[in-house]
ROPA-670633 format. One line per field, with one value per residue: residue number from 1; x negated, y, z of N, C-alpha, C, CB in turn; residue in one letter. Coordinates in Angstrom, 2 decimals. Glycine has a CB too. Layout:
BEGIN
num <- NUM | ...
nxx <- X | ...
nyy <- Y | ...
nzz <- Z | ...
caxx <- X | ...
cayy <- Y | ...
cazz <- Z | ...
cxx <- X | ...
cyy <- Y | ...
czz <- Z | ...
cbxx <- X | ...
cbyy <- Y | ...
cbzz <- Z | ...
residu <- A | ...
//
This chain:
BEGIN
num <- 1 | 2 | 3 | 4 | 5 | 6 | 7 | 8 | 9 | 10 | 11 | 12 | 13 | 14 | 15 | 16 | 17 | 18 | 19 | 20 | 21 | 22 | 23 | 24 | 25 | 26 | 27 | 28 | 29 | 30 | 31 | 32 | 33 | 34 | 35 | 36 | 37 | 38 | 39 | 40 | 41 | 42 | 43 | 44 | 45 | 46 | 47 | 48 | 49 | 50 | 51 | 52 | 53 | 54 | 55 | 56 | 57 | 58 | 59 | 60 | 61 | 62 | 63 | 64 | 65 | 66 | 67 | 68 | 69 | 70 | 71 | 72 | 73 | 74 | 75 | 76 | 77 | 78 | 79 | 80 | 81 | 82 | 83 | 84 | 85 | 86 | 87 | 88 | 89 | 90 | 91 | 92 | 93 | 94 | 95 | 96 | 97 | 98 | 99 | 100 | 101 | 102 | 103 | 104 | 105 | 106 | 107 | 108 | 109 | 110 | 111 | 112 | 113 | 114 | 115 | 116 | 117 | 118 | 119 | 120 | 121 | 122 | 123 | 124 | 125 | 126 | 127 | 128 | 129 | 130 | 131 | 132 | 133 | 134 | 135 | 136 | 137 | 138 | 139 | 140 | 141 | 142 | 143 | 144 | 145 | 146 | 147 | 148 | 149 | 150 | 151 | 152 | 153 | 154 | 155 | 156 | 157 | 158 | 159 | 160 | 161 | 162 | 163 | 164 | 165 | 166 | 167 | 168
nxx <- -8.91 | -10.33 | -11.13 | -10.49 | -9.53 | -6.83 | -6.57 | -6.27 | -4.36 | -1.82 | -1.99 | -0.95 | 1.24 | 2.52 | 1.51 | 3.62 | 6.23 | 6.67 | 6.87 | 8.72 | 11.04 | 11.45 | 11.43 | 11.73 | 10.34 | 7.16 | 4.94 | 1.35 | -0.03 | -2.75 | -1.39 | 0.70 | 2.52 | 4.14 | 7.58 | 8.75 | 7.81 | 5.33 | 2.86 | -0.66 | -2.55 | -4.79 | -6.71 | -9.70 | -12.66 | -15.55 | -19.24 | -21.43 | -24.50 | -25.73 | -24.05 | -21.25 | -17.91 | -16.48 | -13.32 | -11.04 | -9.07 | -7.43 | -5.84 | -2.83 | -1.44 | 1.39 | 4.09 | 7.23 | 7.54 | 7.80 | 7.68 | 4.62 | 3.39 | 3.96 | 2.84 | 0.10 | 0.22 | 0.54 | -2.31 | -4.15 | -5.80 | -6.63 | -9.39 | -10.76 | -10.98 | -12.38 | -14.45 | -17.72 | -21.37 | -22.91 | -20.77 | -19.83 | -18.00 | -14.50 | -14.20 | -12.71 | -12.43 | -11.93 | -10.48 | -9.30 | -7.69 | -7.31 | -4.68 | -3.63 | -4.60 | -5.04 | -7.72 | -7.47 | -7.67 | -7.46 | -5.92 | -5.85 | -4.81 | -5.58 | -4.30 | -5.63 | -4.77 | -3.04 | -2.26 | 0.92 | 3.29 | 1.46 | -0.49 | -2.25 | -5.31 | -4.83 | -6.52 | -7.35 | -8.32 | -9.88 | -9.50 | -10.73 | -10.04 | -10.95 | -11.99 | -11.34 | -11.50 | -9.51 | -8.00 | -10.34 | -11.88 | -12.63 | -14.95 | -14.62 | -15.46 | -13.56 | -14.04 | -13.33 | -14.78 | -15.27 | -13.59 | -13.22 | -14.11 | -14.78 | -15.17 | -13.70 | -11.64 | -9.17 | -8.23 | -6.47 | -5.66 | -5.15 | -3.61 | -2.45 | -1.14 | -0.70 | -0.51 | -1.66 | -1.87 | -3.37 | -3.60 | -6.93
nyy <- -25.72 | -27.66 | -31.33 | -32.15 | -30.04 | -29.81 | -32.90 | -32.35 | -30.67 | -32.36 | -34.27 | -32.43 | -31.27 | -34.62 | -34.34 | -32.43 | -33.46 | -36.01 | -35.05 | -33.31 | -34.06 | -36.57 | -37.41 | -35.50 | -33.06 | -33.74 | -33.18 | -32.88 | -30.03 | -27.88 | -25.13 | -26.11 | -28.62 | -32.03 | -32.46 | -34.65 | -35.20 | -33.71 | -31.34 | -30.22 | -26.75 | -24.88 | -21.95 | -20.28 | -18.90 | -17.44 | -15.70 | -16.38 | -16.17 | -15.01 | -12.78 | -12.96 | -13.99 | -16.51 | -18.45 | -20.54 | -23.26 | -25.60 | -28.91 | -30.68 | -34.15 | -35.96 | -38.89 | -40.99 | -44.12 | -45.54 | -45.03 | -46.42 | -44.34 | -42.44 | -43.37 | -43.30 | -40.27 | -39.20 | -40.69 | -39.26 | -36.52 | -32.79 | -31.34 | -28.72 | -26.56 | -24.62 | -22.53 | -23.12 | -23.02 | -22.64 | -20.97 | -21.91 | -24.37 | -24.91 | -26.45 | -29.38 | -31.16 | -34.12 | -36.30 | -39.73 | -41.96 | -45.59 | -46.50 | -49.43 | -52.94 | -54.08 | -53.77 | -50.75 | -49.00 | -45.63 | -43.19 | -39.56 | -36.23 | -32.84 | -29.91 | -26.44 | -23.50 | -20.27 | -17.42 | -16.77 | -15.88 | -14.82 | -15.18 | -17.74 | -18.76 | -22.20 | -25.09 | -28.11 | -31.28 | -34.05 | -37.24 | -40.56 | -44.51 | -44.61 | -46.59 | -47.50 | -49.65 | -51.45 | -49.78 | -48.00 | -44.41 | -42.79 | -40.22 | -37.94 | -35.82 | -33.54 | -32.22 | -29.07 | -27.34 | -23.86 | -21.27 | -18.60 | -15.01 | -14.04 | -14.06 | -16.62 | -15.56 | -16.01 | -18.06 | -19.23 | -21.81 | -25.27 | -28.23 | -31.73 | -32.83 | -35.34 | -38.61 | -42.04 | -45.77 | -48.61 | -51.83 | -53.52
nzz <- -49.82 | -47.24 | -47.10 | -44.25 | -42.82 | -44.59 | -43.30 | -40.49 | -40.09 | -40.99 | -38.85 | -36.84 | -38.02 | -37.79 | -34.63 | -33.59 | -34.61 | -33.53 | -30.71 | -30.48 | -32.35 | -32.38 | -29.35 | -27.97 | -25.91 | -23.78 | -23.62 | -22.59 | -21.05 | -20.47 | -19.05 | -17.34 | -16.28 | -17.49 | -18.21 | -16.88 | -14.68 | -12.26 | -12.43 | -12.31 | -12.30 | -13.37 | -14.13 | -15.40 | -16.37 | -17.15 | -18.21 | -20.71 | -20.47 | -22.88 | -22.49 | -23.40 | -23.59 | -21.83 | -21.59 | -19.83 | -19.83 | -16.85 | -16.75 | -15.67 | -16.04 | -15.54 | -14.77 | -14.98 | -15.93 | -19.42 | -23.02 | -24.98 | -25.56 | -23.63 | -20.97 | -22.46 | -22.10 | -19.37 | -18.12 | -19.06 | -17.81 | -18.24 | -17.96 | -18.37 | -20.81 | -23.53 | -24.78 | -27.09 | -25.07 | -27.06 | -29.42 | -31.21 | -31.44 | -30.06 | -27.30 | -25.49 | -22.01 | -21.18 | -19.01 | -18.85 | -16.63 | -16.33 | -14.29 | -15.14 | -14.86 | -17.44 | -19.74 | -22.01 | -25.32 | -26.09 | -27.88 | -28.45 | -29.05 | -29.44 | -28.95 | -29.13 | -28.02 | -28.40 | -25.92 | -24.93 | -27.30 | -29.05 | -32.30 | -33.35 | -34.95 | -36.34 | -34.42 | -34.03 | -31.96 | -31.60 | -29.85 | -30.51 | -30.22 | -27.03 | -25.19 | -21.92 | -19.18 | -17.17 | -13.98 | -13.51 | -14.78 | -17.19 | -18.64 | -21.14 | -24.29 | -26.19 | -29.38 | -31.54 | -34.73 | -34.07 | -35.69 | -35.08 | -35.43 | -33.23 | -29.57 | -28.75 | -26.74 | -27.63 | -27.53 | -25.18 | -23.81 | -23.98 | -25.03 | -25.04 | -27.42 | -28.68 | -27.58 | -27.40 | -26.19 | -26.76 | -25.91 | -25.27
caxx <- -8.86 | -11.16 | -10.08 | -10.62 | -8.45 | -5.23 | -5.84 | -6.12 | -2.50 | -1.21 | -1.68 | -0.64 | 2.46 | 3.06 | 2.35 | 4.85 | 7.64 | 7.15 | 6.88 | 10.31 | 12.09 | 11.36 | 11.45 | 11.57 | 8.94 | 6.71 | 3.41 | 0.26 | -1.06 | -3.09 | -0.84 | 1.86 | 2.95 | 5.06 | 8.84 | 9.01 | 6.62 | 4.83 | 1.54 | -1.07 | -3.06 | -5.76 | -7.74 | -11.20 | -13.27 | -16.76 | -19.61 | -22.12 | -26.34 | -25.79 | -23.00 | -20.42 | -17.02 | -15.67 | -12.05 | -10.63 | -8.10 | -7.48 | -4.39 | -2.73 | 0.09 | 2.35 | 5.19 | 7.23 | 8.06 | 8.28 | 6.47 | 3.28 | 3.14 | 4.78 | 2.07 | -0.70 | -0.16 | 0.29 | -2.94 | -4.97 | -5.95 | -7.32 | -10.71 | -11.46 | -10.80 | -13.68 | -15.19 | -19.14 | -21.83 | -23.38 | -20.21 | -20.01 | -17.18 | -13.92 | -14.44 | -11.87 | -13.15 | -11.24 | -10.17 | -8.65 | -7.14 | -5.90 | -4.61 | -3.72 | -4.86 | -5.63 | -8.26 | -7.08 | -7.82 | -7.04 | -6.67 | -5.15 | -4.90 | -5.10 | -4.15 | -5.81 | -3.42 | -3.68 | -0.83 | 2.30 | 3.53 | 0.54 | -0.79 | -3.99 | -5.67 | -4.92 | -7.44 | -6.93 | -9.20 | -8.81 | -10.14 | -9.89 | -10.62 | -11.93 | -12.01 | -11.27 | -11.16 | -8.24 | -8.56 | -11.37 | -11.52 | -13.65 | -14.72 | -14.94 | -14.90 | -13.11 | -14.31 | -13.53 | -15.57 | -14.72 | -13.98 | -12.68 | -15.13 | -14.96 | -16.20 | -13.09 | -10.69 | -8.04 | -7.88 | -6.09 | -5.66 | -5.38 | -2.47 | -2.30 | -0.26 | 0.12 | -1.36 | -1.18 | -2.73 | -3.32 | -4.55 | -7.83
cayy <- -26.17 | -29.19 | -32.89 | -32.58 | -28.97 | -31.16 | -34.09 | -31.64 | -29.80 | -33.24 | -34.64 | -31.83 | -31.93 | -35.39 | -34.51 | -31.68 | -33.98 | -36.86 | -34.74 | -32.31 | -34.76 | -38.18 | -37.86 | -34.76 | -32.35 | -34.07 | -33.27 | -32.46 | -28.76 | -27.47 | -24.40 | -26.74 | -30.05 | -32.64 | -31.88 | -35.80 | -35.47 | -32.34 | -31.28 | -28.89 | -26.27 | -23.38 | -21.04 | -19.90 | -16.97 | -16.69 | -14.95 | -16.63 | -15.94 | -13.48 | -11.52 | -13.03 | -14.33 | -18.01 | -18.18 | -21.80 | -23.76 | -27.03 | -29.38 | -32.35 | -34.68 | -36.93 | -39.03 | -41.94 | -45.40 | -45.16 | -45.91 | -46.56 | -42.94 | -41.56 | -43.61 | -42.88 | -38.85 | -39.43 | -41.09 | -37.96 | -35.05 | -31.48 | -30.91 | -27.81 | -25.62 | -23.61 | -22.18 | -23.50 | -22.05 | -21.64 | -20.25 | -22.85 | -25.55 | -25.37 | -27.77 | -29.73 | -31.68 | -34.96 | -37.82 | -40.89 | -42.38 | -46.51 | -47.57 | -50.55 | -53.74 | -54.14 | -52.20 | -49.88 | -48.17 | -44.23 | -41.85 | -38.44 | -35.34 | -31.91 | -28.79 | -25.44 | -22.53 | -19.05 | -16.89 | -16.96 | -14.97 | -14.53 | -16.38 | -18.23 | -20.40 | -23.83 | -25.98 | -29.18 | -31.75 | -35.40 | -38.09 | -41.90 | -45.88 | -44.47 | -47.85 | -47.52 | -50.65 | -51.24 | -49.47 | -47.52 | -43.58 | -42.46 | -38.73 | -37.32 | -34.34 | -33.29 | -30.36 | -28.68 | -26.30 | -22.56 | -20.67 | -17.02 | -14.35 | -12.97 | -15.00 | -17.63 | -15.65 | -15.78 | -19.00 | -19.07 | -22.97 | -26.53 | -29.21 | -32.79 | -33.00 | -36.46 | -39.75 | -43.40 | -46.53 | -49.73 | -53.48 | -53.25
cazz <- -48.46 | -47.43 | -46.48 | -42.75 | -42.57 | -44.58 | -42.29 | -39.24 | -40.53 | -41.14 | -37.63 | -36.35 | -38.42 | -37.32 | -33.46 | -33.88 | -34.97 | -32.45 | -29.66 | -30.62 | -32.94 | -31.87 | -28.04 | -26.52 | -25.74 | -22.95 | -23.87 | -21.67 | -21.09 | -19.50 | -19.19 | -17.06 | -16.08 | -18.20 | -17.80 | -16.04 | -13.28 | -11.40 | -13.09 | -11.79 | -13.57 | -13.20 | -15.10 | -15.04 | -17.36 | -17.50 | -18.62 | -20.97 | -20.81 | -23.94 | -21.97 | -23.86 | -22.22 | -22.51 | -20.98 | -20.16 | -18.10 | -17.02 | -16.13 | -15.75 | -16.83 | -14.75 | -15.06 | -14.41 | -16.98 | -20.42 | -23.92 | -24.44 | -25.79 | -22.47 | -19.89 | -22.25 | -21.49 | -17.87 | -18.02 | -19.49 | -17.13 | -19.17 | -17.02 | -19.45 | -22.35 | -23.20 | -26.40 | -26.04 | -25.05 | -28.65 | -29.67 | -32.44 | -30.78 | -29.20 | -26.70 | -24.03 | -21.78 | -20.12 | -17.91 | -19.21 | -15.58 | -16.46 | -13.30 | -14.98 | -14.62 | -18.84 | -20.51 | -23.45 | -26.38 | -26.25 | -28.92 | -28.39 | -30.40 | -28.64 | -29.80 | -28.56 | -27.84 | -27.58 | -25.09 | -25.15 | -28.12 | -29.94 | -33.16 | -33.52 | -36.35 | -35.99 | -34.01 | -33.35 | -31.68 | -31.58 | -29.36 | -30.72 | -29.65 | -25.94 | -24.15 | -20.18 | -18.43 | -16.20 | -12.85 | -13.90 | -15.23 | -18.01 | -19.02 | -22.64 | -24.15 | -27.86 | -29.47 | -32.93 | -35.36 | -34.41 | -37.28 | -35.34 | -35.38 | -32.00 | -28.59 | -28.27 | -26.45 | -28.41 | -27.25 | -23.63 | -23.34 | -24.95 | -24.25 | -25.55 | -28.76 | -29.22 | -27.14 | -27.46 | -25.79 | -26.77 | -24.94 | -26.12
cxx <- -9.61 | -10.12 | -9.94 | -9.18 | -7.09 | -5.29 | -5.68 | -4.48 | -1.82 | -0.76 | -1.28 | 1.00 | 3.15 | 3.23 | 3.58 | 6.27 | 7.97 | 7.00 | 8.03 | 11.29 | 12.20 | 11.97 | 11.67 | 10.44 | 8.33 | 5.47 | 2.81 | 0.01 | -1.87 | -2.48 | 0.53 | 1.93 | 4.07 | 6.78 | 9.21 | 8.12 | 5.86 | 3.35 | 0.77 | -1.78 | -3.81 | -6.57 | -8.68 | -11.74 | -14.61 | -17.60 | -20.52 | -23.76 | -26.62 | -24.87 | -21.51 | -19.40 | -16.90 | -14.40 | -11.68 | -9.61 | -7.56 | -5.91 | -4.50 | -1.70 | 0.38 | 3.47 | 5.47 | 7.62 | 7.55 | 7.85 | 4.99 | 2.49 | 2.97 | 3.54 | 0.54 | -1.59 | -0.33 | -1.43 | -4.41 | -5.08 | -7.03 | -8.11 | -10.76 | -10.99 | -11.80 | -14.37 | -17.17 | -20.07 | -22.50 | -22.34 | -19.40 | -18.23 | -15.79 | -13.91 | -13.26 | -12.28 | -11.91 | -11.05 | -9.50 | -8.80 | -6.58 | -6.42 | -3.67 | -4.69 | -5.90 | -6.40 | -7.47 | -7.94 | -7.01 | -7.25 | -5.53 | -5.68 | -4.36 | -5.70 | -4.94 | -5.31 | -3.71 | -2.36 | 0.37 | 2.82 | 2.36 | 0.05 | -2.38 | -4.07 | -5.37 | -6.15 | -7.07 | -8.47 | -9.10 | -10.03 | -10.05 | -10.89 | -11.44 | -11.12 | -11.99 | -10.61 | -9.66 | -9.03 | -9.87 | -10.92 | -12.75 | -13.33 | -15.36 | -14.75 | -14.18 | -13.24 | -13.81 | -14.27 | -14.50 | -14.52 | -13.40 | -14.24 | -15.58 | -16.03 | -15.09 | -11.89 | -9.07 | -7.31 | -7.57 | -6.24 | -5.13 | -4.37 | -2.94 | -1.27 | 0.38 | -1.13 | -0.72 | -2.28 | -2.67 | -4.06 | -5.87 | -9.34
cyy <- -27.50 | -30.17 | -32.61 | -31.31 | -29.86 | -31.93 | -33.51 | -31.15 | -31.39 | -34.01 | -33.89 | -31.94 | -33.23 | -35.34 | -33.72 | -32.19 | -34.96 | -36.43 | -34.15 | -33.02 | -36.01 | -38.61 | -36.84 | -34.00 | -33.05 | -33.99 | -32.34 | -31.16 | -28.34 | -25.92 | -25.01 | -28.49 | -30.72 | -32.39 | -33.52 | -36.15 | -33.91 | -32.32 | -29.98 | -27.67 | -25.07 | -22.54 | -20.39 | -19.42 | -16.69 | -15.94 | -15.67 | -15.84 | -14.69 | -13.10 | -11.92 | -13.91 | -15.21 | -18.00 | -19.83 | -22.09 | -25.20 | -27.52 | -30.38 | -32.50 | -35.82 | -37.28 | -40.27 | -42.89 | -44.65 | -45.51 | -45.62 | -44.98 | -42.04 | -41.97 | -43.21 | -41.30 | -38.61 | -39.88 | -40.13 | -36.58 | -34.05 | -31.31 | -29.66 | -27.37 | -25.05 | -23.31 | -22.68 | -22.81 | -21.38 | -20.72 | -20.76 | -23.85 | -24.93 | -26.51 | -28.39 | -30.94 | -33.33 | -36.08 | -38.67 | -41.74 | -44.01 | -47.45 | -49.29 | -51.78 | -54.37 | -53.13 | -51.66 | -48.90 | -46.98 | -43.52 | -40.85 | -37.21 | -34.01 | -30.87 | -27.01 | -23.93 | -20.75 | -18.49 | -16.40 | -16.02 | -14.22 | -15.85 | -16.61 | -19.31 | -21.92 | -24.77 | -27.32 | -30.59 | -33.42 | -36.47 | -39.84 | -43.18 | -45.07 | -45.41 | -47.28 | -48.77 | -50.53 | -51.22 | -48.54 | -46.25 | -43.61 | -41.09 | -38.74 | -36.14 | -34.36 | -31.96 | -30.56 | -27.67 | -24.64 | -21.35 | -18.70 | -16.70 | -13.58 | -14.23 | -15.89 | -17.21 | -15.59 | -17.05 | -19.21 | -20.67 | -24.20 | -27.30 | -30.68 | -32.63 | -34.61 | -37.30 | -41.11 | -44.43 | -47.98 | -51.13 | -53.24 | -54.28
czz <- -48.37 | -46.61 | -45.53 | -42.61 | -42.96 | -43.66 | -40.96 | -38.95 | -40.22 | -39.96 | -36.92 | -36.47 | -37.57 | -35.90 | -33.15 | -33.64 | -33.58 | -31.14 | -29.50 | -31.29 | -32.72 | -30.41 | -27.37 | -26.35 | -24.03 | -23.02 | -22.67 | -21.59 | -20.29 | -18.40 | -17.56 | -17.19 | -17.02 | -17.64 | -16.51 | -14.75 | -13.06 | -12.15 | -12.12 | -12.55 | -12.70 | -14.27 | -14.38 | -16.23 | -16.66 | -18.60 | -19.11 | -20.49 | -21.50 | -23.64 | -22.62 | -23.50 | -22.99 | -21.29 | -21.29 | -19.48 | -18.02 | -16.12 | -15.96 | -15.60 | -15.60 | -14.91 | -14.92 | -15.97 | -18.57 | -21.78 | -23.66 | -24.83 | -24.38 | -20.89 | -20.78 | -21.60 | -20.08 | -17.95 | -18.40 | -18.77 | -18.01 | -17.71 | -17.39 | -20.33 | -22.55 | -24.87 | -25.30 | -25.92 | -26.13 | -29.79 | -31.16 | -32.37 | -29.93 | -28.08 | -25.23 | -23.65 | -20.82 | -19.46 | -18.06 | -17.81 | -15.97 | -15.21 | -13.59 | -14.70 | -16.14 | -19.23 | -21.36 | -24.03 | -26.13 | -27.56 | -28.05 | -29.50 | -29.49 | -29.61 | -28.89 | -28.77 | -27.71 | -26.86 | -25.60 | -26.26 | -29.09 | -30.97 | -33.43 | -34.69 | -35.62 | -35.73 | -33.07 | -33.03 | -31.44 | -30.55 | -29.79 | -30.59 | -28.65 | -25.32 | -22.73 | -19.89 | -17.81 | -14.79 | -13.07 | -14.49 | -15.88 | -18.51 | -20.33 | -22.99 | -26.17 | -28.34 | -31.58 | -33.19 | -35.19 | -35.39 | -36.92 | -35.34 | -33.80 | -30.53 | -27.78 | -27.29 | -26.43 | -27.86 | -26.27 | -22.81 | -24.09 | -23.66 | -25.79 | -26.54 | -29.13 | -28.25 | -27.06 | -27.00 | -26.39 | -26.34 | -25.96 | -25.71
cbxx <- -7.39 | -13.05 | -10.51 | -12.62 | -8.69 | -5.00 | -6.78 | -7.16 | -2.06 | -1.78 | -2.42 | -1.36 | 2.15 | 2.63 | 1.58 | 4.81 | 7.63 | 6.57 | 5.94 | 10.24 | 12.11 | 9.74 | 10.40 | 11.52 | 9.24 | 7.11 | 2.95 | -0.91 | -0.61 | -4.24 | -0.61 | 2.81 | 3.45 | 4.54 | 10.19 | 8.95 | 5.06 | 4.74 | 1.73 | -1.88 | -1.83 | -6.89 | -7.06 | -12.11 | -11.95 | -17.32 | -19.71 | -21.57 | -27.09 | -25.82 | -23.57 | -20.75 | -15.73 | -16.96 | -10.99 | -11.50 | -6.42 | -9.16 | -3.20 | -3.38 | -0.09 | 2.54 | 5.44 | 8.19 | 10.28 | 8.27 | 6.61 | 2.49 | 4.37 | 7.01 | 2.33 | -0.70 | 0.80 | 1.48 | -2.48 | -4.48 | -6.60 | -6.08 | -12.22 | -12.30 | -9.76 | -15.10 | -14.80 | -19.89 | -22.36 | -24.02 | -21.03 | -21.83 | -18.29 | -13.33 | -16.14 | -10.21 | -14.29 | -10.58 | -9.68 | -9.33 | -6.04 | -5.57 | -3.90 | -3.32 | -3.66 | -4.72 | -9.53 | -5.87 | -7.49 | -7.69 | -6.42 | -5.22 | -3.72 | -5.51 | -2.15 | -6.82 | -2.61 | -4.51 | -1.07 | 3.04 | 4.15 | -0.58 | -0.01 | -4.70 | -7.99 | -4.36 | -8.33 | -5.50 | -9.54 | -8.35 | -9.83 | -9.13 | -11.57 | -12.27 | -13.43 | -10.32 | -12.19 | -6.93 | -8.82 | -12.08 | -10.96 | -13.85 | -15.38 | -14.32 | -16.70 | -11.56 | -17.04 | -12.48 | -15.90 | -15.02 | -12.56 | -11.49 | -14.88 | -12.66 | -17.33 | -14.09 | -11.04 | -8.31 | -8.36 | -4.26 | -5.12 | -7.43 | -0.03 | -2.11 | -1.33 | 0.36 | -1.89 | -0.72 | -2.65 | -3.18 | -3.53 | -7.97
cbyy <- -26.31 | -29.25 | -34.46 | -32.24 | -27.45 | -32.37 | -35.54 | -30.32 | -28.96 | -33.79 | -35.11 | -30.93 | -32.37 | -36.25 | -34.35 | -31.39 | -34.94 | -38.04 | -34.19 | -30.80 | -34.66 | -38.60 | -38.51 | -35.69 | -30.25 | -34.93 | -32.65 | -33.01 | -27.75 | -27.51 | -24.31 | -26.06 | -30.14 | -34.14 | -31.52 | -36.88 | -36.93 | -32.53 | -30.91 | -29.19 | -25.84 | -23.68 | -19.92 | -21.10 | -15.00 | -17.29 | -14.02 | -16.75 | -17.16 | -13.38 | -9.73 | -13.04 | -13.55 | -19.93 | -16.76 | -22.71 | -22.77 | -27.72 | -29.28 | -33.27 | -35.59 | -36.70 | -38.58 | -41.85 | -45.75 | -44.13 | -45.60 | -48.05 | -42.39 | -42.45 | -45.33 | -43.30 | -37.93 | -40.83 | -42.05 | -37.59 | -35.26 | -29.82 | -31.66 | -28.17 | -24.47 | -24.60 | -19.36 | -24.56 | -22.16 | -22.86 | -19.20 | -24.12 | -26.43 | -25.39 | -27.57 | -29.80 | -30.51 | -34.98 | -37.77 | -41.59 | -41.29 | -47.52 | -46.70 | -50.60 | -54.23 | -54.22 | -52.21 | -49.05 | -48.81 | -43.47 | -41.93 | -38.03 | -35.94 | -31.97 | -28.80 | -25.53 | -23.06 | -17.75 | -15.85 | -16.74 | -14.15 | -13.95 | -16.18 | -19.11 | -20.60 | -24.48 | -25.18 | -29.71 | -30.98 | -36.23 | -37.76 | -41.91 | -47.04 | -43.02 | -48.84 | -46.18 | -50.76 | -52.63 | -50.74 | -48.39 | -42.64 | -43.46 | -37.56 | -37.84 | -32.76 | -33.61 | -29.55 | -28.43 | -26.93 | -22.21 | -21.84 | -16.06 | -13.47 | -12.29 | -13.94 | -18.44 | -15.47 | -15.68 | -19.58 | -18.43 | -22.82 | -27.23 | -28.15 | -33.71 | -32.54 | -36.71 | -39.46 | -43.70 | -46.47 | -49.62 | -55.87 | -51.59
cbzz <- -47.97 | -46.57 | -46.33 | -41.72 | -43.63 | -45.84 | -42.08 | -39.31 | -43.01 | -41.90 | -37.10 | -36.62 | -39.78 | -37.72 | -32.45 | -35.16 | -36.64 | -32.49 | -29.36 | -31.57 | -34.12 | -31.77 | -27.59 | -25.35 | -25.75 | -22.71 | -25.52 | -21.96 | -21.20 | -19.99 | -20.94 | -17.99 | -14.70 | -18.17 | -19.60 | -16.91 | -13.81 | -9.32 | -14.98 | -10.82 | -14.92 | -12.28 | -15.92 | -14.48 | -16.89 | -17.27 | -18.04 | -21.93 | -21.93 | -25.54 | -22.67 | -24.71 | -21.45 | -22.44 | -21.75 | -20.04 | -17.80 | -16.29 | -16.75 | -14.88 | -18.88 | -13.78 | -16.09 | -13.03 | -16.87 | -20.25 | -25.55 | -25.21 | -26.68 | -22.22 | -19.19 | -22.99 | -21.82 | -17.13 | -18.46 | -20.71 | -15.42 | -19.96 | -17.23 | -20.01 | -22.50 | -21.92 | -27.30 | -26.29 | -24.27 | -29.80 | -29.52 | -32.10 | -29.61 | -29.70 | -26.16 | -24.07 | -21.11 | -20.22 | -16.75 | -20.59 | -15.16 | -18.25 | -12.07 | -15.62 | -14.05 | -19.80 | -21.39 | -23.31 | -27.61 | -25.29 | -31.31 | -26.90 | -32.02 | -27.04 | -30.11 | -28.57 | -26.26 | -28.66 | -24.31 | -23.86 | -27.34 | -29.11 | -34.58 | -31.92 | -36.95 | -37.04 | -33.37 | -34.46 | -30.76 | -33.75 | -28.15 | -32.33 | -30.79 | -25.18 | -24.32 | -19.39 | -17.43 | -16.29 | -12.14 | -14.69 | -14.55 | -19.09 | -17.98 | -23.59 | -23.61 | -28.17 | -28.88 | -33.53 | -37.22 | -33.83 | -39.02 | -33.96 | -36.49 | -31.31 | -27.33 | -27.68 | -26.18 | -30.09 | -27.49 | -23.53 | -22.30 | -25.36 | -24.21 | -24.67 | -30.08 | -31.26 | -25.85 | -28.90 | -24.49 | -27.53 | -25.26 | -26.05
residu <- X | X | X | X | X | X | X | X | X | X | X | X | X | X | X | X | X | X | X | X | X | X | X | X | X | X | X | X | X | X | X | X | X | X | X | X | X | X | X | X | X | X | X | X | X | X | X | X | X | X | X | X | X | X | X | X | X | X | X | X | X | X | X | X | X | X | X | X | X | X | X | X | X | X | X | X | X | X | X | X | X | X | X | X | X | X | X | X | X | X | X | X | X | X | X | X | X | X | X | X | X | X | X | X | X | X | X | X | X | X | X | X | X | X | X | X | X | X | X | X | X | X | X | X | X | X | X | X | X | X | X | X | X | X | X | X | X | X | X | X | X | X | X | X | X | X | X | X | X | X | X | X | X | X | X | X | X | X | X | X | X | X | X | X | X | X | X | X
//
């Protein structure tokens, strides 16, 4: 197994724990809104150039007080899911929102999902140090290396796993 796959498992592992054993499940999906605030969500399924389908869907997180864990997910809207068009990338695409007043430092760590009761390889994608001013939104995207064989739709949709901010 190579380094990046362990450290991929590993953070995964860890968002796992501090999302179900630490605090509570409150994480982002695009699938659904945080259990502390109303979220919205859609899906969308096209058709690549070479005929071949990409299936995505996008959300967003909301919520009120809390750590700096709990306002950075609020602060992250899912634009996207999407295998890419070379067929190469998971890719999610998103919106770091800080209506504060302080810039910050973002990382997050998102996981991409396939439906409900079905099992998929583990892909995880990570975003880290994205600076946004205060008052200001900034867009990024986080992609990982696809390793199925087919054309990505195994993959239904991608949620935040773990996020944190700091003064930056």
């Amino acid at each position: 197994m190579k380094l990046r796959h362990v450290r991929a498992i590993a953070v995964f592992g860890l968002a796992v724990f501090a999302l179900t054993g630490a605090r509570g499940s409150h994480g982002a999906s695009c699938g659904g809104g945080s259990s502390h605030g109303s979220g919205g969500s859609s899906s969308h399924s096209s058709s690549g150039s070479d005929g071949s389908s990409t299936s995505g869907s996008s959300g967003s997180v909301s919520g009120v007080g809390g750590s700096s864990r709990d306002r950075a997910m609020r602060d992250i809207k899912i634009d996207e899911c999407a295998l890419s068009s070379d067929g190469k990338q998971l890719v999610a695409k998103l919106t770091f929102t800080n209506s504060d007043s302080s810039a910050y430092l973002y990382d997050a760590t998102l996981q991409f999902k396939g439906a409900a009761g079905k099992t998929v390889d583990l892909a995880i994608a990570q975003v880290s140090d994205l600076r946004v001013e205060g008052g200001a939104s900034k867009s990024t995207e986080a992609s990982t290396p696809y390793t199925g064989k087919g054309d990505g739709s195994e993959y239904t949709r991608c949620e935040v796993a773990f996020a944190n901010r700091t003064i930056g």
